[in-house]
DODREN-179814 format. One line per 3 residues: their letters; for each residue x, y, z of N, C-alpha, C, O. Coordinates in Angstrom, 3 decimals. Atoms other than C-alpha are relative to their C-alpha. Example, Ala and Ser with C-alpha at 12.3 -4.5 7.8 and 13.67 -1.06 7.14 Angstrom:
REM DODREN-179814
as) 0.890/-1.190/0.000/12.300/-4.500/7.800/0.900/1.200/0.000/1.936/1.181/0.665 ~ -0.820/-1.190/-0.060/13.670/-1.060/7.140/-0.770/1.090/0.730/-0.261/2.198/0.899
***
This chain:
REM DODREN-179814
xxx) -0.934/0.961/0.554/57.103/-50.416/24.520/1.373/0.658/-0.077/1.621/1.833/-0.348 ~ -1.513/-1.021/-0.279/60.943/-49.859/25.055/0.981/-0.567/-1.666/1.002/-1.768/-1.933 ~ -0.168/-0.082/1.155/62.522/-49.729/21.673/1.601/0.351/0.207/1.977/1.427/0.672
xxx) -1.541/-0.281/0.219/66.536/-50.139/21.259/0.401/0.402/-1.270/0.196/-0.277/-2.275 ~ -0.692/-0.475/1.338/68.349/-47.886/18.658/0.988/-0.810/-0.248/1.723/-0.904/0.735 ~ -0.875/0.559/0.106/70.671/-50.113/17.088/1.465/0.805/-0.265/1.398/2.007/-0.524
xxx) -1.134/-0.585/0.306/74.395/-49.282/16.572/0.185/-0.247/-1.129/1.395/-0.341/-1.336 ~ 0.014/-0.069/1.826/74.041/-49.602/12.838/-0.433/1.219/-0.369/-1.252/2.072/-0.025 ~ 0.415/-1.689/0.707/74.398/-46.991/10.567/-1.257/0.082/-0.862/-1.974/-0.899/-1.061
xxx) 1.120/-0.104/0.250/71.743/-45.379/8.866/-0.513/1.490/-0.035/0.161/2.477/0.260 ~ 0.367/-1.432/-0.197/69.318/-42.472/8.541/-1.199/0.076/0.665/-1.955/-0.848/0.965 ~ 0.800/-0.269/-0.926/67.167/-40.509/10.414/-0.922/1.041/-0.283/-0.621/1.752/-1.242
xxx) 0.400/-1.187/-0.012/64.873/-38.041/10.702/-0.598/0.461/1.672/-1.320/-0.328/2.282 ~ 0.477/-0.476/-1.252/64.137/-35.972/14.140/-1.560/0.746/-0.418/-1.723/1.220/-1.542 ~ 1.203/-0.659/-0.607/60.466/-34.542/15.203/0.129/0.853/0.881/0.169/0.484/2.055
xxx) -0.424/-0.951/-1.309/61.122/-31.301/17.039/-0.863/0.969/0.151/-1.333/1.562/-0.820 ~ 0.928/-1.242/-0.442/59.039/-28.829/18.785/0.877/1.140/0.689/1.795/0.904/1.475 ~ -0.442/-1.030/0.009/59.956/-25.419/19.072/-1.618/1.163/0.787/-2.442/1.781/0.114
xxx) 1.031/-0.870/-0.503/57.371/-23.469/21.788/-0.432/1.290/-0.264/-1.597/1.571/-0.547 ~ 0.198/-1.138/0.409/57.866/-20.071/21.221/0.935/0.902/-1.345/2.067/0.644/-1.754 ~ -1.116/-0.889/1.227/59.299/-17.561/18.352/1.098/0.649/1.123/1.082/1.317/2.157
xxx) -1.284/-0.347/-0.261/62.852/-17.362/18.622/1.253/0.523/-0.968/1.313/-0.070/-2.045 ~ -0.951/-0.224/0.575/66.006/-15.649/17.296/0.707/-0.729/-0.087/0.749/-0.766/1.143 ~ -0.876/1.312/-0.288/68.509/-18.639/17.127/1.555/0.242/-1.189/1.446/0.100/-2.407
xxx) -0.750/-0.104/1.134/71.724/-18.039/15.278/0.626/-1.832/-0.133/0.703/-2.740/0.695 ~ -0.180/1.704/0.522/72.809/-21.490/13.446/1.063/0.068/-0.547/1.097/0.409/-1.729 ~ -1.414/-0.105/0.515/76.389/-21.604/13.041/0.670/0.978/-0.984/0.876/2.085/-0.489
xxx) -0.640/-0.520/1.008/78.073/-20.255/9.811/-1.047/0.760/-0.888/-0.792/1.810/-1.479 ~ 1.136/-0.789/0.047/74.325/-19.550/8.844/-0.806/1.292/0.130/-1.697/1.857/-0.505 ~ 0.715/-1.633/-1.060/73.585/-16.391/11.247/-0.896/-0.213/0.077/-1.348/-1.183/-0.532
xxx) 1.146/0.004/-0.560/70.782/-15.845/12.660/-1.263/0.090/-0.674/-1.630/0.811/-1.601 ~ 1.780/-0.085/0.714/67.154/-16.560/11.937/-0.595/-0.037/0.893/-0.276/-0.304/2.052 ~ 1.234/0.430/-1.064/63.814/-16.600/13.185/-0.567/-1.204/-0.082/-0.614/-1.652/-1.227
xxx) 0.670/0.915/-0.472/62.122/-19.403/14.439/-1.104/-0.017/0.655/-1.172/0.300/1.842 ~ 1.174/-0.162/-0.812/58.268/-19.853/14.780/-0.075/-1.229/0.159/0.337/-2.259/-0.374 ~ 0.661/1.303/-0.526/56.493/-21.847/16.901/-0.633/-1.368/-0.289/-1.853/-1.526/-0.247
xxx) 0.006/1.514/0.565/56.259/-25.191/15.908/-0.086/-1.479/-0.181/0.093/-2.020/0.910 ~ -0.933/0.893/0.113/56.883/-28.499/14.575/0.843/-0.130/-1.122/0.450/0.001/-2.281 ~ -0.633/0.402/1.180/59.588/-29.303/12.632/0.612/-1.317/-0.042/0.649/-2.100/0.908
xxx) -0.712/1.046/0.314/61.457/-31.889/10.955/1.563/-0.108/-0.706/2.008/0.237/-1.801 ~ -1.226/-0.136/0.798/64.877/-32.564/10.732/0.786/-1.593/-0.568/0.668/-2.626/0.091 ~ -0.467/1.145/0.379/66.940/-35.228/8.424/1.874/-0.082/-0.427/2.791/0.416/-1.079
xxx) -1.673/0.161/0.209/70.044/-36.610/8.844/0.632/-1.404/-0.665/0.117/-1.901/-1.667 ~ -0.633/1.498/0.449/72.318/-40.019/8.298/1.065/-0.055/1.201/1.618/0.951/1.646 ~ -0.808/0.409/-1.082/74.359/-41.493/10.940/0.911/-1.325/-0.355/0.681/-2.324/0.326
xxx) -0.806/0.613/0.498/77.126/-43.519/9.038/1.502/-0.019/0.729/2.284/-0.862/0.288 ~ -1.135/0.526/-0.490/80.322/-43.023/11.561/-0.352/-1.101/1.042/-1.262/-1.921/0.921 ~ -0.035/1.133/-0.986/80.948/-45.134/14.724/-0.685/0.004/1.147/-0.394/0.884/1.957
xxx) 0.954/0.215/-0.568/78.241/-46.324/16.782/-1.098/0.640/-0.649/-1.992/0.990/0.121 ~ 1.425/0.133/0.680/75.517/-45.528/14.037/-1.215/0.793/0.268/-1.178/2.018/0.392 ~ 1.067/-0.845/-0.790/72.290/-44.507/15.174/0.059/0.394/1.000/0.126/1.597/1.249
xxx) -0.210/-0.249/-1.576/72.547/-45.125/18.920/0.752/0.979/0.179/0.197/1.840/0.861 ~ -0.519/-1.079/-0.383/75.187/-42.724/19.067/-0.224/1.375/-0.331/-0.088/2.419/0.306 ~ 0.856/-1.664/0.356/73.635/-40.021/16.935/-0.890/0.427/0.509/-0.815/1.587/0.915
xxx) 1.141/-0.332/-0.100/70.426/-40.002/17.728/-0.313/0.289/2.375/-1.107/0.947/3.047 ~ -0.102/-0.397/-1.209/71.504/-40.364/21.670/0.404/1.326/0.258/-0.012/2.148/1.075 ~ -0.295/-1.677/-0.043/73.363/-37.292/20.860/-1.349/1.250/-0.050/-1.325/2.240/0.681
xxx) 0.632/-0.826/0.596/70.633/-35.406/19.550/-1.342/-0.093/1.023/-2.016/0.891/1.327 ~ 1.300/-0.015/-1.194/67.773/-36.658/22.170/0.729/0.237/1.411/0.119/0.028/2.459 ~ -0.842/-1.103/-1.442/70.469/-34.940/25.010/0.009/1.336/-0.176/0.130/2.205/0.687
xxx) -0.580/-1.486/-0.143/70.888/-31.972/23.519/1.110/0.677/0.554/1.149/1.890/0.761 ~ -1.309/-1.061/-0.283/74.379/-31.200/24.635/0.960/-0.212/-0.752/0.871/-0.578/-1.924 ~ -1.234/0.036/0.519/77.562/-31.239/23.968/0.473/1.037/-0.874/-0.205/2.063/-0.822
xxx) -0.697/-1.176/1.131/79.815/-29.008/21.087/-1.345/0.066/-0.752/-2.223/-0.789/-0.874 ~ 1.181/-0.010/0.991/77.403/-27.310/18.739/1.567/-0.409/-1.407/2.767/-0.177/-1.561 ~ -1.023/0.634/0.908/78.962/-28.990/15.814/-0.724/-0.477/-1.787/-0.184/-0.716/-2.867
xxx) 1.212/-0.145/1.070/75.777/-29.285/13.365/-0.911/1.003/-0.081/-0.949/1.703/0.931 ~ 0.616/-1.126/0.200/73.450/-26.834/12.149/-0.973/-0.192/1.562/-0.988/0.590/2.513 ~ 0.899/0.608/-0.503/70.814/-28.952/14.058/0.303/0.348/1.629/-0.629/0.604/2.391
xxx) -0.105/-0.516/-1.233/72.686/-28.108/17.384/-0.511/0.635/0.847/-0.877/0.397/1.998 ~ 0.591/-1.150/-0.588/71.566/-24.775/17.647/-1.459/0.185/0.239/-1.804/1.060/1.033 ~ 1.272/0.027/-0.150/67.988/-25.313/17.463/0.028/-1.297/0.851/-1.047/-1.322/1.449
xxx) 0.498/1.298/-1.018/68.133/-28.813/19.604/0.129/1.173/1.171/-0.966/1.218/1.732 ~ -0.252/-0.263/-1.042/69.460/-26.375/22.426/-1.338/0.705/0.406/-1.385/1.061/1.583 ~ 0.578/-0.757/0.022/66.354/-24.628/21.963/-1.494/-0.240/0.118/-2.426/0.270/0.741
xxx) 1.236/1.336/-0.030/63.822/-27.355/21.112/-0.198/-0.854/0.716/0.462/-0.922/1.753 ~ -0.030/1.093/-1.055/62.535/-30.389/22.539/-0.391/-1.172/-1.556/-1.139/-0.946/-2.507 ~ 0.064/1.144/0.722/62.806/-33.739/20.513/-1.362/-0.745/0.263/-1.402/-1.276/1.373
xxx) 0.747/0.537/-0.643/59.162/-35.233/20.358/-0.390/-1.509/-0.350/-1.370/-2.118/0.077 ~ 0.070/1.082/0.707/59.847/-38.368/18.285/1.273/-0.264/-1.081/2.023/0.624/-1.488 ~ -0.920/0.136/1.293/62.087/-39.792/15.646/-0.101/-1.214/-1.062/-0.432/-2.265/-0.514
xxx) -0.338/0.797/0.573/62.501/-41.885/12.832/1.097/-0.287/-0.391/1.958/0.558/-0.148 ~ -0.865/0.899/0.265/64.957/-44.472/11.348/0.235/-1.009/-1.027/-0.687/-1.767/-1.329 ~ 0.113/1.091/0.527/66.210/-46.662/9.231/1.545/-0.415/-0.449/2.355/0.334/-0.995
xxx) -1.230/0.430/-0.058/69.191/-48.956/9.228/0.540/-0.291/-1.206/0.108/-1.300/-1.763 ~ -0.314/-0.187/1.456/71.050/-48.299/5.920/1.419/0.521/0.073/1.891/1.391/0.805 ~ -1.312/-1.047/0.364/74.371/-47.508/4.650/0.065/0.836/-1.117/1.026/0.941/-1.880
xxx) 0.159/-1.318/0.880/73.134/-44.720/2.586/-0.588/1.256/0.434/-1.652/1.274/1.053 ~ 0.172/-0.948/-0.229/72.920/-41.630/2.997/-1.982/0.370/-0.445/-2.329/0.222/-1.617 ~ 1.318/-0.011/0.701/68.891/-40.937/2.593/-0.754/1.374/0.525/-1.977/1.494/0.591
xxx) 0.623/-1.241/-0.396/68.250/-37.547/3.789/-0.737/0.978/-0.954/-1.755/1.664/-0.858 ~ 0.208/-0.975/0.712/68.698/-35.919/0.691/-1.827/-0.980/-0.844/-2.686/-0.183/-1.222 ~ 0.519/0.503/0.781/66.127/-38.452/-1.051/-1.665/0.340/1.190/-2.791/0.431/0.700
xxx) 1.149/-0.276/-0.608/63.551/-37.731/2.007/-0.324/1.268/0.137/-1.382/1.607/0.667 ~ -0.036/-1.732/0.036/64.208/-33.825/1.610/-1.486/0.064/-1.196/-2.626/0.521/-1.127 ~ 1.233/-0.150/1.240/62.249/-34.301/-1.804/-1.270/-1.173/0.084/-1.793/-1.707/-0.893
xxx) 1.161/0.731/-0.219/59.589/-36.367/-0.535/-0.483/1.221/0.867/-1.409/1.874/0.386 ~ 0.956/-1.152/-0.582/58.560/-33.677/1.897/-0.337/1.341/-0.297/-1.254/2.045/0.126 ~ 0.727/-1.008/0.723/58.852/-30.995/-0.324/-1.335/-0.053/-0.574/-2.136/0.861/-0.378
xxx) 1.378/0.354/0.434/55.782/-32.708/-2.223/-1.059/0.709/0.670/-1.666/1.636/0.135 ~ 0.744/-0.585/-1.033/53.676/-31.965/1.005/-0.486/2.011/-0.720/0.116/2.836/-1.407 ~ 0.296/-1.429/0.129/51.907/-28.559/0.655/0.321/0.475/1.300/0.553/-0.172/2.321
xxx) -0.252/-0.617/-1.550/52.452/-25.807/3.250/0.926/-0.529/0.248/1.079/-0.331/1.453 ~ -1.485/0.226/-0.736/55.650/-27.150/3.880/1.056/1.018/-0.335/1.473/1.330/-1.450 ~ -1.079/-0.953/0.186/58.214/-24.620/4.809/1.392/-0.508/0.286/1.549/-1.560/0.906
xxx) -0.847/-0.183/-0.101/61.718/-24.044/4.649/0.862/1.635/0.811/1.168/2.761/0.419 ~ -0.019/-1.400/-1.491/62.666/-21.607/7.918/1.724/0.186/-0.347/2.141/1.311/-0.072 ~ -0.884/-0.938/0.092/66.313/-21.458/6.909/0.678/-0.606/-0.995/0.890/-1.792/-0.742
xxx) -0.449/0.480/1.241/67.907/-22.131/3.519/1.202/-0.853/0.139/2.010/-0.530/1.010 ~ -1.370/0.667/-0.524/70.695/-24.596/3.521/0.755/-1.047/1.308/1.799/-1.607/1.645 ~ -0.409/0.928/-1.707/70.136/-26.265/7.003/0.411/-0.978/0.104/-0.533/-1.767/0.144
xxx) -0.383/1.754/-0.238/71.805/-29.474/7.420/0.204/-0.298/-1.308/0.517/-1.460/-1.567 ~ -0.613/0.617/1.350/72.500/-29.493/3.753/1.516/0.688/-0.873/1.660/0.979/-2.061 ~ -1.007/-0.752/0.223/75.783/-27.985/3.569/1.004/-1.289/-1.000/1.760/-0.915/-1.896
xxx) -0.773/0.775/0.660/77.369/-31.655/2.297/-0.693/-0.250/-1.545/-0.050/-0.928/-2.346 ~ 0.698/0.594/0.778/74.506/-31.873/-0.470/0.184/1.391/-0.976/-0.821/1.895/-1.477 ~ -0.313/-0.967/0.776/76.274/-28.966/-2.444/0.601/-0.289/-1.627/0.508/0.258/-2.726
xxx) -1.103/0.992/2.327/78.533/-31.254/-5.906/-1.333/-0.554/0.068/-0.727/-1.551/-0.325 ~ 0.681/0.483/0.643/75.190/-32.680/-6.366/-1.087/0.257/-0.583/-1.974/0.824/0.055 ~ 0.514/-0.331/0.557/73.394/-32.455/-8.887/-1.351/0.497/-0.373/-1.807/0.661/-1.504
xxx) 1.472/-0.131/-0.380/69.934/-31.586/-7.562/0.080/0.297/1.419/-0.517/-0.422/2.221 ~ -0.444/0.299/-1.405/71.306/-30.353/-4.270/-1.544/0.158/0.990/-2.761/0.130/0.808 ~ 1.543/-0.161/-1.281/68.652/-29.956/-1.509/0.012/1.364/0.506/0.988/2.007/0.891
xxx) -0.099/-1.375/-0.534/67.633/-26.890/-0.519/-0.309/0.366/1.538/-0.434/1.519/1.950 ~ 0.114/0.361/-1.633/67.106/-28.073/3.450/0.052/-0.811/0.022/-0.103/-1.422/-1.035 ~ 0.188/1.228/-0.319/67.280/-30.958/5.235/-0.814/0.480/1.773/-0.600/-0.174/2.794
xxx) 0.868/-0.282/-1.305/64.619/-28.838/8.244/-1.009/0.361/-0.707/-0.794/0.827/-1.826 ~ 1.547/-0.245/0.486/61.154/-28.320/7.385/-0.812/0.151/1.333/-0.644/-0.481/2.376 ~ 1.028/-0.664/-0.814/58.175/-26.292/9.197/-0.881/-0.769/-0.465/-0.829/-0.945/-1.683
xxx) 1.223/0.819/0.789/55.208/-28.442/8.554/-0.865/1.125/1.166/-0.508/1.811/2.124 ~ 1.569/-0.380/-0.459/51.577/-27.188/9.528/-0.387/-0.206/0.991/-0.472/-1.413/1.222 ~ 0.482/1.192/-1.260/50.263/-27.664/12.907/-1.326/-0.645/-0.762/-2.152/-0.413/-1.645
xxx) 1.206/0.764/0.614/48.304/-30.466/12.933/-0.473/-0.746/-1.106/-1.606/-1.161/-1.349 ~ 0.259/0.700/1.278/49.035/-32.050/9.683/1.320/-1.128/0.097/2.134/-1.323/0.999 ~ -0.864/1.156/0.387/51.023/-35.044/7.901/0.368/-0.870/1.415/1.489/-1.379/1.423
xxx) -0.545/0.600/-0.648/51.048/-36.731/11.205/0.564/-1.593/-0.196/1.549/-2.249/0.141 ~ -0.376/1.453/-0.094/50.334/-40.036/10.103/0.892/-0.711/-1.397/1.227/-1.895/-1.396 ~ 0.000/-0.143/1.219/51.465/-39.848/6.572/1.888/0.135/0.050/2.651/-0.637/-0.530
xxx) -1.706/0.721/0.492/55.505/-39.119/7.072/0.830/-0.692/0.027/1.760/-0.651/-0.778 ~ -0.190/1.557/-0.125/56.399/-42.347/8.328/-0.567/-0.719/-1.191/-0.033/-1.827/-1.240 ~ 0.373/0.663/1.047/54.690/-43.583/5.210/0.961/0.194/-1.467/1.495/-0.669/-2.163
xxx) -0.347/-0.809/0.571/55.965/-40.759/3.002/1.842/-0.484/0.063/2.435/-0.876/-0.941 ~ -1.526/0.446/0.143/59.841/-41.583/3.980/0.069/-1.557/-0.330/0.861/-1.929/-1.196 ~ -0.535/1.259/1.042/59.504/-45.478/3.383/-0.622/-0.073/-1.350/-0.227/-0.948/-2.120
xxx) -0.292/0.570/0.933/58.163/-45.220/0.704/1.397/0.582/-1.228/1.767/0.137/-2.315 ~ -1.084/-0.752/0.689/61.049/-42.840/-0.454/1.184/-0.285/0.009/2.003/0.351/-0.655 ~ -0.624/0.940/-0.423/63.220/-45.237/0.852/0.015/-1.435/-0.422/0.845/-2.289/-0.109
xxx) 0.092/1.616/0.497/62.133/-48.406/-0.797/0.123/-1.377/1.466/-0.040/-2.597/1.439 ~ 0.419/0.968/-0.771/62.239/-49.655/2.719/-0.730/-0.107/1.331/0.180/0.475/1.922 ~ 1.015/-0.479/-1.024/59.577/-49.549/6.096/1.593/0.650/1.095/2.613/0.059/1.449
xxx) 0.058/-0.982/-0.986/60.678/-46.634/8.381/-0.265/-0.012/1.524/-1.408/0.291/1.867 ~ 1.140/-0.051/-1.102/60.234/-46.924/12.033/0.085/1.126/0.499/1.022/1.841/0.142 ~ 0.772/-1.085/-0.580/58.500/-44.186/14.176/0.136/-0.275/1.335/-0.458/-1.239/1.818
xxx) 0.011/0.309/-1.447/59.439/-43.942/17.733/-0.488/1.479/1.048/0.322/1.968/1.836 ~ 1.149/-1.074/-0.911/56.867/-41.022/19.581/0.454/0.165/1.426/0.158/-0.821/2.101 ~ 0.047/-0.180/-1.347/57.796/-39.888/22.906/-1.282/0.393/1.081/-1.768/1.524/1.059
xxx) 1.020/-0.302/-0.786/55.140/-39.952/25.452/0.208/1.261/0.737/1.293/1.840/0.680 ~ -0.168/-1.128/-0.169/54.214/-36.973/27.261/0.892/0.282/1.187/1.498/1.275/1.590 ~ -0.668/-0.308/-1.989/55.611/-37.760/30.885/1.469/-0.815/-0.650/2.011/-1.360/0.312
xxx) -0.949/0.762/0.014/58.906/-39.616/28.814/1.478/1.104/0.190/0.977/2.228/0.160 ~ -1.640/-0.760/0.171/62.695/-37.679/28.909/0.811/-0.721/-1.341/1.498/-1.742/-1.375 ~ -1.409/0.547/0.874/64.564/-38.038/25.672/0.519/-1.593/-0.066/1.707/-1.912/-0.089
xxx) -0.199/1.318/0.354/64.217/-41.833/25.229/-0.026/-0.903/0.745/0.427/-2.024/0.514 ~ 0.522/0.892/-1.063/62.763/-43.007/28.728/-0.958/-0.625/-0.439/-0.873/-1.853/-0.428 ~ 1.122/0.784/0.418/59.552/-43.823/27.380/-0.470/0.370/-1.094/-0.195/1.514/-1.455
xxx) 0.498/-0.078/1.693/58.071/-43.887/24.072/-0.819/-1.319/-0.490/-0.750/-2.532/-0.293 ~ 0.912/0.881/1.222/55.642/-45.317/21.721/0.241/-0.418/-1.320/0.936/0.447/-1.852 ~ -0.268/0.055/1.000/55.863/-46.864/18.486/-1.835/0.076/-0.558/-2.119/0.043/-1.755
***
């Protein structure tokens, strides 16, 4: 099923696989390690052209590194994503839904949460190491309900490129 990102803003979260352990430096961050993986990263896509344009960004992998998230897309492979069309920022509110999760790590302190610093409960990532093999079906559940509203889930098949083909 072919699934259009709308140009409404909104938030997101990426599904990324990471094959082997890597050194990766992450902007202003420096360098960390990176094991083999999946992770999850969460963002919001509130300037112009919304999702479609973020999330096209981010299932290319090029361009300026300009987010934390950069340096590890160049590195990773995108194997899915979620969404949801909102003009709120909801990253930080799905950060603490996946802390809940057990075994959930935090691989580099501060990732993607550099704007979630004046507030008052800031986030201590917006990337998470999950478990192989776990919470598959559960964080699509886990973000709407942390969201107050349904989440969609868009899976890339195995033979797809960055948003040729996919499953919901």
């Amino acid at each position: 099923m072919h699934f259009s990102i709308p140009l409404k803003p909104g938030s997101y979260a990426l599904r990324i696989f990471l094959a082997n352990k890597q050194n990766i430096k992450v902007g202003s961050l420096g360098e960390h390690e990176f094991f083999p993986g999946e992770y999850i990263y969460l963002g919001s896509a509130l300037g112009p052209g919304g999702l479609r344009a973020r999330l096209d960004r981010h299932l290319r992998g090029d361009g300026r590194h300009h987010w934390h998230i950069d340096w590890l897309r160049a590195e990773a492979v995108v194997t899915g994503y979620y969404f949801l069309v909102t003009d709120r920022r909801l990253e930080c509110q799905w950060s603490q839904a996946l802390m809940e999760y057990p075994n959930v790590r935090i691989p580099v302190p501060r990732f993607g949460a550099s704007d979630c610093r004046g507030m008052k409960y800031p986030c201590p990532a917006h990337l998470f190491r999950l478990e192989p093999g776990r919470y598959q079906e559960s964080i699509q559940k886990k973000l709407s309900k942390a969201s107050g509203l349904e989440v969609i889930y868009c899976q890339f098949t195995s033979d797809s490129q960055a948003g040729m083909g996919y499953i919901e």
